[in-house]
N, C-alpha and C positions, 0 to 999 in steps of 0.2 A: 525306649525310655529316653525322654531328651533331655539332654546336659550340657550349663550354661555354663562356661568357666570364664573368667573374667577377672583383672586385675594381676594377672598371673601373667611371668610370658615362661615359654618352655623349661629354660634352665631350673627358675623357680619350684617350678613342679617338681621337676627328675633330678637328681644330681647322682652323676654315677663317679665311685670312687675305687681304687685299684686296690684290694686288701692284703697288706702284708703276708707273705707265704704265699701269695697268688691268691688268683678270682677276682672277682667283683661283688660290688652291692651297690645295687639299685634303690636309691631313696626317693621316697617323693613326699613333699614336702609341702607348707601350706604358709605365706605367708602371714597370715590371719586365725590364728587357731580361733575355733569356736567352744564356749564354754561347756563343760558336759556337767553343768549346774541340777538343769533338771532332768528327771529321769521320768514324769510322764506329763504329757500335754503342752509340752512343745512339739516344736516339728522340726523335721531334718534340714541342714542348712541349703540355703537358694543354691550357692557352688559347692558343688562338690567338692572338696578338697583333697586329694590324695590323701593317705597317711600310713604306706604299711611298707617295710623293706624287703627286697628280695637278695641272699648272699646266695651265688654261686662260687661253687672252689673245685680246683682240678678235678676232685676225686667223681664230681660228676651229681654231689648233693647240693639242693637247691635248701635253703632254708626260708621259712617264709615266717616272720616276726606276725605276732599277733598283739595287736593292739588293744582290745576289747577285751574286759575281764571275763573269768570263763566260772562263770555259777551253774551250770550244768544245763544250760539250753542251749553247747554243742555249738559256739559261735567259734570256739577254739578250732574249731576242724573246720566248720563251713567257707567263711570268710576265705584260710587257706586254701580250700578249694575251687572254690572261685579264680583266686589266683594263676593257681596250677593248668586251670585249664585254658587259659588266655595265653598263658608262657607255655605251653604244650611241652608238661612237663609228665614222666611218669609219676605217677600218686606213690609206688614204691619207693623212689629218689628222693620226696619230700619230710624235709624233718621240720617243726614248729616249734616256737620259741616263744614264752610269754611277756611281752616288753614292760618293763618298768614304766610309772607315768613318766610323759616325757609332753609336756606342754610345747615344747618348742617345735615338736615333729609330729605331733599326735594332733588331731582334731577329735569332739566327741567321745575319750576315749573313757567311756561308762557302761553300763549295763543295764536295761531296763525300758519299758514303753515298747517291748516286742522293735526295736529301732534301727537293730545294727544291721539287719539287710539290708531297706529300705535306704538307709543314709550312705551303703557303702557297696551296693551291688553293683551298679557301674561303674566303682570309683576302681573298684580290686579289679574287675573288667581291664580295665584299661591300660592300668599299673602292671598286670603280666602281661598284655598285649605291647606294652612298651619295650618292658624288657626283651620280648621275644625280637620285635623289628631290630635292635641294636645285635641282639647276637647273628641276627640272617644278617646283618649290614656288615658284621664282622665279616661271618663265612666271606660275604663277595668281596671285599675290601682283598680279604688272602687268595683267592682262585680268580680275579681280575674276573669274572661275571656280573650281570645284572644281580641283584635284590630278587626282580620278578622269577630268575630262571630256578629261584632255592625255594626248597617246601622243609618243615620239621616236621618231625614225629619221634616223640616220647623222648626230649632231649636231645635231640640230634637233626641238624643241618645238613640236608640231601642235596646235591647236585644232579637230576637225572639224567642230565645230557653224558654225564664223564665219571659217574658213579661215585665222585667223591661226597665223601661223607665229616662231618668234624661235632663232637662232642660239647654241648653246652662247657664242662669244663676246659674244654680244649681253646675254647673260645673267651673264654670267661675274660683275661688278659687282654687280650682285642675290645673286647665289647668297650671295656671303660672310656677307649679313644672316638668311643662314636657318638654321632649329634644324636641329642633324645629327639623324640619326635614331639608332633605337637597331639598332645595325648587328648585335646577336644576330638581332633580327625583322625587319631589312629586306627585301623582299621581292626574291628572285632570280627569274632565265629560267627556262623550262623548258629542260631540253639543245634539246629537237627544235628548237626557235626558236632556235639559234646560228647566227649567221652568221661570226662569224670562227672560235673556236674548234672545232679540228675540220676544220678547212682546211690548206693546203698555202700559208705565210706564208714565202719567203726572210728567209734572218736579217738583222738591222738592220744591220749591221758586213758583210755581203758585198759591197757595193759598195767601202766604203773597199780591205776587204782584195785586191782582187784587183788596183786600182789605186794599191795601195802607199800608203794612204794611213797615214801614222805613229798606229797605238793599242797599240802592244804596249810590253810593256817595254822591250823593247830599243832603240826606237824612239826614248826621250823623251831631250829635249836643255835643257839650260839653258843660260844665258851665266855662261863663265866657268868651262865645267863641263871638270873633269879625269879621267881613266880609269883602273881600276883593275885590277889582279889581285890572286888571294890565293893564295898556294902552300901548301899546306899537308902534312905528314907524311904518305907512300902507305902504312903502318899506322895505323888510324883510333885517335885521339889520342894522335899521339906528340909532343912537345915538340920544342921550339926550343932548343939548345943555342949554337949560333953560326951565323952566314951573314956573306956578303960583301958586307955593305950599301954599305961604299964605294965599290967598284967598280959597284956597281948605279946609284949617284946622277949616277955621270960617264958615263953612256949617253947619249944624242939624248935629249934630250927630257921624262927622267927628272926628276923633281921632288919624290921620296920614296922612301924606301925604308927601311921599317924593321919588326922585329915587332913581333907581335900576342901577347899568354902566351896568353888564351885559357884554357879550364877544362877538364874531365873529362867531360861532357854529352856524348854523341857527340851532341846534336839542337840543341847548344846551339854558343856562338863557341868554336871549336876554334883554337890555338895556330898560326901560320905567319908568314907573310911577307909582306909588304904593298907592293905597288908602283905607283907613281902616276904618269903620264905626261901627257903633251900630247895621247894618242891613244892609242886603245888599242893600237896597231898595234906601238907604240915601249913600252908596257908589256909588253906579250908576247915583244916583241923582247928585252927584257932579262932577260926571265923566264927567258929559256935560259941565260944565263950565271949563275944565279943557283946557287950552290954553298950548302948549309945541311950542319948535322950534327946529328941526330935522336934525341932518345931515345927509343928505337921502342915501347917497354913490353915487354910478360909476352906480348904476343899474337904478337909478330911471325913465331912459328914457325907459326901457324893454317893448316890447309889445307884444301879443299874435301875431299879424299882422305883426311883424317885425321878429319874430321868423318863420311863415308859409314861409314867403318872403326869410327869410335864405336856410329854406329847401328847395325851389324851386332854389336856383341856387347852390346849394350843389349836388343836385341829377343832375345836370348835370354835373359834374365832377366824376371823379372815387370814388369811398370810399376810407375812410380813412384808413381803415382797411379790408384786407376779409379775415372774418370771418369761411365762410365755400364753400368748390368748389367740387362738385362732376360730373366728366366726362368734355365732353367740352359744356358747354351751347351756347356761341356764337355760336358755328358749329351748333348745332341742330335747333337752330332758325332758321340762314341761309338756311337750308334746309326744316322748319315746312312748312306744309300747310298750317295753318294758324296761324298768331300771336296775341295775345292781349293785350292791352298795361292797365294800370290803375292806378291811381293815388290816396291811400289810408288813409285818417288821423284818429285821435280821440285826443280830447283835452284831458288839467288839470280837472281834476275831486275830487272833495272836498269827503269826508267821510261823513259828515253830521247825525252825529250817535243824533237822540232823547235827549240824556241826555245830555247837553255842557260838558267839561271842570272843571273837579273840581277837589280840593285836600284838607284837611285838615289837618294842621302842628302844634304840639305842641312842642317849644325848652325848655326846663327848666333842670336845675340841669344837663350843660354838655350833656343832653339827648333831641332825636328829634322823637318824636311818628309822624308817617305820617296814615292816613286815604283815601287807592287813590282806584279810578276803573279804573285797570291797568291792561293790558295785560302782561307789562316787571313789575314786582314789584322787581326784583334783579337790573335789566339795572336804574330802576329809584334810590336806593336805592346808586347804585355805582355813578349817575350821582350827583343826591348831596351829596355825599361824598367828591369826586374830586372838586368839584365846592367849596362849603361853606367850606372845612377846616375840615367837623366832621369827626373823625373816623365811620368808615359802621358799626361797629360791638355796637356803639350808637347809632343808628337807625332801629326803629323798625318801619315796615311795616306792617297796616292794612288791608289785600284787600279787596274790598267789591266787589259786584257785579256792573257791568255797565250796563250801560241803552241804550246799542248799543255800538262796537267797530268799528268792520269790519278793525283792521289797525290802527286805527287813537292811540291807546291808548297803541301800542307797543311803538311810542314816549312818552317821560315821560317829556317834557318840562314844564308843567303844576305843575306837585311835584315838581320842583326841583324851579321854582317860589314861590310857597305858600311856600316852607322851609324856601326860602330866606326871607320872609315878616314875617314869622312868628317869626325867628331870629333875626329880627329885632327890630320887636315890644314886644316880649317875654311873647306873650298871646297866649292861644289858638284862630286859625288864619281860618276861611275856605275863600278860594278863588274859587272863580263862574265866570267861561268866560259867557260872555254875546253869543247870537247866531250870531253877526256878529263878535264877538272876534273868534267865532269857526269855519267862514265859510272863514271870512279873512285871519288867518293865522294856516290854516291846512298845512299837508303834504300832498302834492297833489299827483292823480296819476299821472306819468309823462304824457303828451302829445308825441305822436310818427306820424313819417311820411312816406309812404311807397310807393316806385316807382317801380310799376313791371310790368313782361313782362313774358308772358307764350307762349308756344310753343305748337301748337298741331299736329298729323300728320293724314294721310289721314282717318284715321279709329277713326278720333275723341279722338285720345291717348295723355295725357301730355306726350311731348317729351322732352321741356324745360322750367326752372323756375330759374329766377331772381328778388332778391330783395334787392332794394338800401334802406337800413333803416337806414334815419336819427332821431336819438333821443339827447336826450341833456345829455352834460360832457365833459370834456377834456381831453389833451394827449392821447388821442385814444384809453379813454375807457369812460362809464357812470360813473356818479356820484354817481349813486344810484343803486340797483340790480334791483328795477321794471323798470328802464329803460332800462334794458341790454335784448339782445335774442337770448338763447342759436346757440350756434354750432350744436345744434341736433334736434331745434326744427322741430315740422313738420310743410313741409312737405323734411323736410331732411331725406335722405335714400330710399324716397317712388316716386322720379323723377332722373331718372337716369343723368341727368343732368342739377344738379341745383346747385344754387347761392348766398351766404349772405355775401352783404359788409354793411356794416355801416359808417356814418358819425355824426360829433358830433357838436350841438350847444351848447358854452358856457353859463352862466344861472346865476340866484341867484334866484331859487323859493327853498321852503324846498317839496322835495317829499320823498313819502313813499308807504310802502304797503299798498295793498287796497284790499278790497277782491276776490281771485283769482290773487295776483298782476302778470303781464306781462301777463298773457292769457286773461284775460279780456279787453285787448283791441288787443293782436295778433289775438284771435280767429273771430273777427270781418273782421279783413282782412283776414287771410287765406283763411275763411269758405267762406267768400263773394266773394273775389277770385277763389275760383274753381266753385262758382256757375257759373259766368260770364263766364269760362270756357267750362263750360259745356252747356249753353245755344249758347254759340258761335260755337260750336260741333253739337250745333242740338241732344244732349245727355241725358235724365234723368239726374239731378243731385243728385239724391240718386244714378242710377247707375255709374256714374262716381267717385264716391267717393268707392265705391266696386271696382273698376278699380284701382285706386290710393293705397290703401290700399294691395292689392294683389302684387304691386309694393315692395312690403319692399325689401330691399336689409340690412344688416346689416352688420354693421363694427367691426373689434375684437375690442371687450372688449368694447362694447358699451352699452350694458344689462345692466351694474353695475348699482347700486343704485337705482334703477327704476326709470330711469328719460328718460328712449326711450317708446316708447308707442308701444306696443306690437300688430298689427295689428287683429290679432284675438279675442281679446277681444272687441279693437273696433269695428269689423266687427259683431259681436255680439248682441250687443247695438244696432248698428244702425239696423240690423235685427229687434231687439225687438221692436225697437220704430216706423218702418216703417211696421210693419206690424198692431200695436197696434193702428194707427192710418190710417189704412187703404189708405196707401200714392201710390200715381195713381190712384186708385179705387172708387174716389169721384167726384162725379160732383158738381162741384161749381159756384156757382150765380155769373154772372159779378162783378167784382171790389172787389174780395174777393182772396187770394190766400193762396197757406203755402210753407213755407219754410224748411229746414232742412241744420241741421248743427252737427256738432259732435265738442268735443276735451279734450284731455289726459291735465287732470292740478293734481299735488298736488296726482298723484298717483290713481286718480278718472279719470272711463270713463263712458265719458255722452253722448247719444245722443237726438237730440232735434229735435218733428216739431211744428211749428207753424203756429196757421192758423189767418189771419187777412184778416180784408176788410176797404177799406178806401172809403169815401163817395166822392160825384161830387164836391164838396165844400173843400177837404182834411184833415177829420176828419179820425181819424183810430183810428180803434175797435178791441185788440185781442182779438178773440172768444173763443180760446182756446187751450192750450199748454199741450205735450205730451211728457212725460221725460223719459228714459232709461239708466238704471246706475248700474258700476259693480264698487263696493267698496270693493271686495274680499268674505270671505266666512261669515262672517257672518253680521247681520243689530243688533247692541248692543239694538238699544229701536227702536219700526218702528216707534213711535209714533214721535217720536225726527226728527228719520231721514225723514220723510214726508214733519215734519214744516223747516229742514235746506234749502230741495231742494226747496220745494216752495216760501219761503224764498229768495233764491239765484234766482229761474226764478223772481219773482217781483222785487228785486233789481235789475239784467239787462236790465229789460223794462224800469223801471225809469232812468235810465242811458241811452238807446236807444234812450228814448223819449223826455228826452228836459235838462241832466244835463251834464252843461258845466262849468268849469271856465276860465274865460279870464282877461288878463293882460294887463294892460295899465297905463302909465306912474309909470313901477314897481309896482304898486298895483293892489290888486285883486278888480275885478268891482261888482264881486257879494256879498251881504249882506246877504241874510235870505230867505227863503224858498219860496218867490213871485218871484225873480230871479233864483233859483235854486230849481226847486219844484220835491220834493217827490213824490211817487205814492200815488194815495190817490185809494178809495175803491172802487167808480165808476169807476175809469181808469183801476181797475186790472180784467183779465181776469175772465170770470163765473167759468171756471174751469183749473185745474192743474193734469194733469192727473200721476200718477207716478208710476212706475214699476220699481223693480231689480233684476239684474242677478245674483245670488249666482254662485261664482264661487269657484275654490280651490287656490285663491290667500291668502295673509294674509290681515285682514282686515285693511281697511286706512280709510280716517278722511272725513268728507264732509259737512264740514263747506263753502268750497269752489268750488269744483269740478262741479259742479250743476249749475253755473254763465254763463262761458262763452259762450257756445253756444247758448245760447236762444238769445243772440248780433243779432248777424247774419243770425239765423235763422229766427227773427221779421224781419232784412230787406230783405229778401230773397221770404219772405212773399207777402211782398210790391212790389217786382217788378214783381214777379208773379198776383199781384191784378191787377198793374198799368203799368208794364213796366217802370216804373222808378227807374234807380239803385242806392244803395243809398253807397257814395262811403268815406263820411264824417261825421262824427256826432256833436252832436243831430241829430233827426230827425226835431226838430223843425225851421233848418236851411234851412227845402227845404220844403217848403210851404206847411207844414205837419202841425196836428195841434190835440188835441185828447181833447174830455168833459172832 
């Protein structure tokens, strides 16, 4: 992996400093911090910039600060490991620390876009390969030998000539007096000589977590500290005209109660009601009596039904925009053998992460301590800044870890709420969304609509593809980036003549990213889309997709930034994964079938089969799911990367199988997990089967990557079980149904 560093000279980067009571720490530093504003569709910065510290202290324990919020895709342990193994440290010696935001030292430091390997796997590389060279430079500095004549292992500096030996701590005091190296030319491992990375590491936080040990947000406590709720209008920004604040303040317990105006930003402090208790228990309590009157806005009449209704006479007119045109598609139709026409959705879908909503806000002396489980801890930090009037540089950010993201916690509306209340009241403040505060007004994934038409010719070949995709935003473009679909996605480049216009409905829902955002519901249609194709061919749909893919045509300059999907990698994968699950080669019990699906997300290629059977009654049972995934050349923990992708197929099934959100009269209709259910542990497949292709890419992130095709390939499943195609989602909209 080659790395440009530039603007920087050595000191800049490393600064080591002697720590009081002994030891050292290794900092490496960036003078340029890079914004960690977006959390997907940008891309990792040109230099690399250090950003992570390493304390060693006599006693022989290394610490390794974690910079990167840790929402439970295990970057809290990876990243360290990376470290560990460049500073050839024992993995038993290493303790982890979760660092506060820190702008001044941090680059990047967010969660989200599958990002944090990709942006940081050589950078941690190098940053324990630094440290290591200053402690050998120590050893020799003390034994009057060469540098070259010293080896380490597992913390300790070997002399072999004279058998002396001296202990990272031993050394720790020495190290700080040595020149840092210049960490573009420091010399790194070969892979094959890894001993931690590449291994099967339990994450640092699973001992706390399983015995309750308090690191979540929701968790932290102060003295003196009061509880909060926020009510706010169920049409997403509607104002505050009056409430019953009096009656509110003479509740048990109550110790505030008043509004919030609140602005017009649906992602920003939205206008409601503010109430502060002794407990949350007696905030909540009083929250039911709380009586308000709304001015609901322009939206209030918005409906899930009225929005489908739009798209259907939208896709009958041209797009508003085309997007992307390659060759002449009308002409190839006109002359296909045969055509297929199909008409594709998938709704609003909520995050629904385990942990609600929390934040805890302390304002005193000029100063605002925040306590949040936040993917953007900079994005939130700036949002109340701008908002409440405080200088950013008064505000100090806690992260803690969350109890689920997936998306939902790159918005920071939540902190910038508890600061306002906390400001207000001028106590230490923690605010708790209730779980219909969290399923009500999430950032949704957008809902999308898709109208197309494929072309085949006599030999069963895509000849032509067209697609009308209406999704929602104005002036002729989305509102949101998970609404939008690229100009390159596939299967652009890979039909020589094909089609993407777009049309836009206007809106007032707050959407956002979600995990895997736009592929996770493109990869539903696509994937589902060529199956149909390929069943209308009379074609294997594993072999038609080896047909498609051999198609690639590329266009200059389209490679850049790896956002075209490289057809041989994925042909790759899908080899792996159709052979691993022995796809054609099985005879299968009536009303049983498997599906297969592939697709390029976030720099990750996955391909998926899945095998399901659905009973006479319309109960459906996956049996069992077969994963295939080339994340580049190396897997940083397997242990990690196992639970991400497994992970990622169960969150698709629960998505597949019955989670919708729908809108009606401007509000969201779903409340709590009886409307919008989870997978639970009977519903999830007996097994997950997972394999990956080491390749000589540079490693990327897969937190996400792993999500979308198991969409399409559960209902790809189903129509092979049943013959029934499944062309909208939930599944539980078409007299499907699952124990």
């Amino acid at each position: 992996m080659a790395t440009t560093i530039s603007g920087l000279d050595r000191r800049e980067f490393l600064r080591v400093t002697t720590l009081a009571g002994g030891g050292v720490l290794f900092g490496a530093y960036s003078a340029s911090p890079v914004s960690a504003g977006v959390l997907e569709g940008s891309e990792p910065a040109a230099d690399f910039a250090l950003n992570v510290f390493i304390r060693i202290t006599p006693d022989d324990l290394v610490t390794i600060i974690s910079k990167n919020p840790e929402i439970g895709q295990g970057i809290k342990t990876s990243l360290p490991m990376i470290v560990a193994e460049e500073l050839d440290v024992a993995w038993r010696n290493v303790r982890v620390e979760q660092a506060p935001l820190d702008t001044e030292r941090f680059t990047a430091q967010s969660a989200g876009g599958s990002y944090a390997t990709p942006r940081n796997y050589d950078a941690m590389r190098r940053t324990g390969a630094a440290a290591r060279h200053m402690l050998v430079a120590a050893a020799a500095a003390m034994w009057g030998v060469p540098a070259s004549a010293l080896t380490t292992v597992s913390g300790v500096v070997l002399h072999g000539a004279s058998g002396r030996r001296a202990t990272y701590g031993e050394l720790a005091d020495r190290a700080a007096a040595m020149t840092p190296p210049d960490l573009a030319n420091v010399p790194l491992k070969d892979p094959k000589d890894f001993k931690i990375v590449g291994t099967r590491v339990s994450g640092v936080d699973n001992l706390g977590i399983v015995t309750g040990k308090p690191m979540f947000g929701i968790d932290v406590t102060l003295p003196g500290m009061k509880y909060a709720v926020f009510g706010k209008c169920p049409v997403f920004g509607g104002k505050v005209l009056s409430a019953n604040l009096d009656e509110l303040v003479a509740e048990p317990g109550v110790q505030h109660a008043f509004i919030v105006p609140g602005g017009d930003n649906l992602a920003g402090l939205l206008g409601g009601v503010a109430i502060v208790a002794d407990s949350w228990w007696q905030a909540n309590k009083a929250r039911r009596k709380l009586r308000v009157e709304w001015a609901e806005g322009a939206h209030a009449n918005d409906s899930s039904v009225g929005f489908a209704a739009r798209a259907a006479r939208l896709s009958k007119s041209e797009p508003e925009v085309a997007s992307t045109q390659d060759g002449d598609p009308d002409a190839a139709l006109a002359g296909a053998a045969k055509i297929v026409e199909a008409e594709y959705s998938y709704p609003f879908i909520a995050h629904a992460s385990l942990e609600p909503q929390n934040c805890t806000a302390h304002f005193h002396d000029g100063q605002l301590d925040i306590w949040a489980p936040t993917q953007s801890p900079e994005r939130g930090r700036d949002m109340i800044a701008s908002t409440l009037g405080i200088d950013a540089d008064a505000i100090t950010v806690r992260i803690t870890r969350s109890g689920g993201a997936f998306g939902r916690r790159g918005n920071t509306d939540y902190m910038v709420e508890a600061a306002a209340i906390a400001k207000e009241v001028g106590a230490p403040v923690k605010l708790v969304w209730s779980r219909e505060d969290d399923m009500q007004h999430d950032f949704y994934r957008p809902a999308g609509f898709h109208y197309l038409k494929g072309g085949l010719d006599g030999d069963g070949k895509v000849v032509a593809w067209k697609n009308h995709f209406v999704t929602f935003g104005t002036g002729g473009r989305p509102d949101h980036g998970a609404a939008s679909m690229r100009a390159t996605e596939f299967p652009a480049r890979f039909v020589s003549n094909y089609e993407l216009g777009t049309s836009f409905i206007p809106y007032n829902i707050p959407t956002g990213y979600l995990r895997a955002p736009r592929s996770n519901g493109l990869a539903f249609v696509m994937q589902s889309f060529i199956d149909e194709l390929a069943h209308s061919a009379g074609i294997d749909p594993l072999e038609l997709r080896y047909d498609i893919l051999s198609a690639y045509k590329a266009a200059e300059g389209s490679e850049g930034r790896g956002r075209i999907l490289d057809p041989a990698r994925m042909r790759d994968v899908l080899q792996l994964v159709a052979n691993r699950s022995a796809w054609g080669k099985v005879e299968l019990p009536r009303g049983t079938g498997r599906g297969i699906a592939f697709h390029f997300s976030h720099r990750g290629y996955f391909a998926e089969v899945v095998e399901a059977s659905v009973s006479n009654s319309g109960v459906v049972s996956v049996n069992k799911v077969w994963v295939a995934g080339d994340v580049g050349s190396q897997i940083v923990n397997l242990s990690g990367a196992e639970n991400q992708v497994q992970g990622a197929v169960l969150d698709g099934i629960a998505q597949t199988l019955g989670q919708e959100v729908t809108i009606d009269r401007g509000r969201v209709v779903q409340s709590n997990f009886h409307d919008f259910p989870l997978l639970r542990l009977k519903q999830a497949p007996p097994e997950i089967e997972v394999h990956f292709l080491k390749t000589g890419a540079a490693p990327t992130g897969l937190g996400e990557p792993a999500l979308p095709p198991v969409v399409p390939a559960l209902c790809n499943a189903i129509f092979a079980a049943t013959g029934k195609r499944i062309r909208t989602l939930p599944l539980s909209n078409h007299d499907l149904r699952w124990t």
